[in-house]
N, C-alpha and C positions, 0 to 999 in steps of 0.2 A: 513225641518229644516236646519241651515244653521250653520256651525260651532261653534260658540258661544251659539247656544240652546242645541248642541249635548253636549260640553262640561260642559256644568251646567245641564244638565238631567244626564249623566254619574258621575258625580260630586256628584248630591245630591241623587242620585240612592247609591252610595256605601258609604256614610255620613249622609245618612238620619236616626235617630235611629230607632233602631225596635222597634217591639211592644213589645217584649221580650230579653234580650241579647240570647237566643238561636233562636231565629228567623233569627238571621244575619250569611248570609254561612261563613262569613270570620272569623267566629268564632266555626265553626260546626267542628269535627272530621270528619262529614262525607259531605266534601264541594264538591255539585253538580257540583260546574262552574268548579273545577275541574277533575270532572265525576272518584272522590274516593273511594275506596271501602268502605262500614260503616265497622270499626272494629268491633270483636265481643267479648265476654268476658264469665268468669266461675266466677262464684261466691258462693267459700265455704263459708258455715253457714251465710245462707241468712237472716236467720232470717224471718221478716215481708216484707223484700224486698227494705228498705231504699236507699242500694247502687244501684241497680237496679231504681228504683225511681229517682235517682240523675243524673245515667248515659243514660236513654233513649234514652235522647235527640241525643243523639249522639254513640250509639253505640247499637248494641241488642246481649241480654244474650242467650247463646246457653246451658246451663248447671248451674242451681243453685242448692243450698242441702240444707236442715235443718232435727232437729230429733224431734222438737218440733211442737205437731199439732197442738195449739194455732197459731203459729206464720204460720206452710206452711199453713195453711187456709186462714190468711190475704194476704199471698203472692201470690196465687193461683187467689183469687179474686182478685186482684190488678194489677197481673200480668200474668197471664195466669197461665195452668199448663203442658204445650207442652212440658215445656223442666226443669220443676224442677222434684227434686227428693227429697222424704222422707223418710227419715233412716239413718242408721247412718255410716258415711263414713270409717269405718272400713270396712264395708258390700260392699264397690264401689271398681274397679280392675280400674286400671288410664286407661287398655284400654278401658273401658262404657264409661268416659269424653269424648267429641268433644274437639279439637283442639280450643282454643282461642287466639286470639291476647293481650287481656289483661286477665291476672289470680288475682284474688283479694280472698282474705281470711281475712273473719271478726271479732274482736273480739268480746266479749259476751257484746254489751253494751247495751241492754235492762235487761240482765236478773238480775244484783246485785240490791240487796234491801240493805237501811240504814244497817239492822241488819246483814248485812256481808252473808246470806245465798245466794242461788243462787237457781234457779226454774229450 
């Protein structure tokens, strides 16, 4: 290759769109070419796993909770069950949490129905 193929292969190698915009390291939290660590993250009241589902791509959950077994079910299947936990975080001592880089805590948005109750 002689200078002007390198530059337009280098070119259209880091301008080329992905297949996905999570597909492109220069968009990943966890960018290889810069050999970074993946952050990792806790995520109280997981629920079904949504924010967990969102953040994959780029980061893996070391620590999730819910109380509800409707939902750790879907999150278990969805998401393994290596590192969730079911019960109710009263019942958790902050020392059983692993260390995260990111902490996220969710509000209740699956559970309100029209009729103001809550499941």
């Amino acid at each position: 290759m002689n200078a002007h193929q390198v530059l337009h292969f280098t070119i259209y190698t880091l301008l080329a769109p992905p297949k996905s915009p999570f597909d492109n390291p220069l968009l990943s939290c966890a960018n290889d070419r810069m050999n970074l660590p993946v952050p990792s993250f806790v995520d109280f009241f997981a629920g079904s796993g949504l924010v967990t589902q969102g953040a994959k791509h780029a980061c893996v959950p070391v620590w999730s909770n819910d109380i509800c077994p409707k939902k750790a079910a879907i999150y278990r299947a969805n998401h393994g069950d290596d590192h969730f936990h079911f019960g109710s975080i009263e019942q958790v001592r902050g020392t059983e949490i692993p260390k995260g880089d990111i902490v996220w805590a969710s509000f209740p948005c699956q559970d309100p129905f029209p009729s103001g109750t809550i499941d």
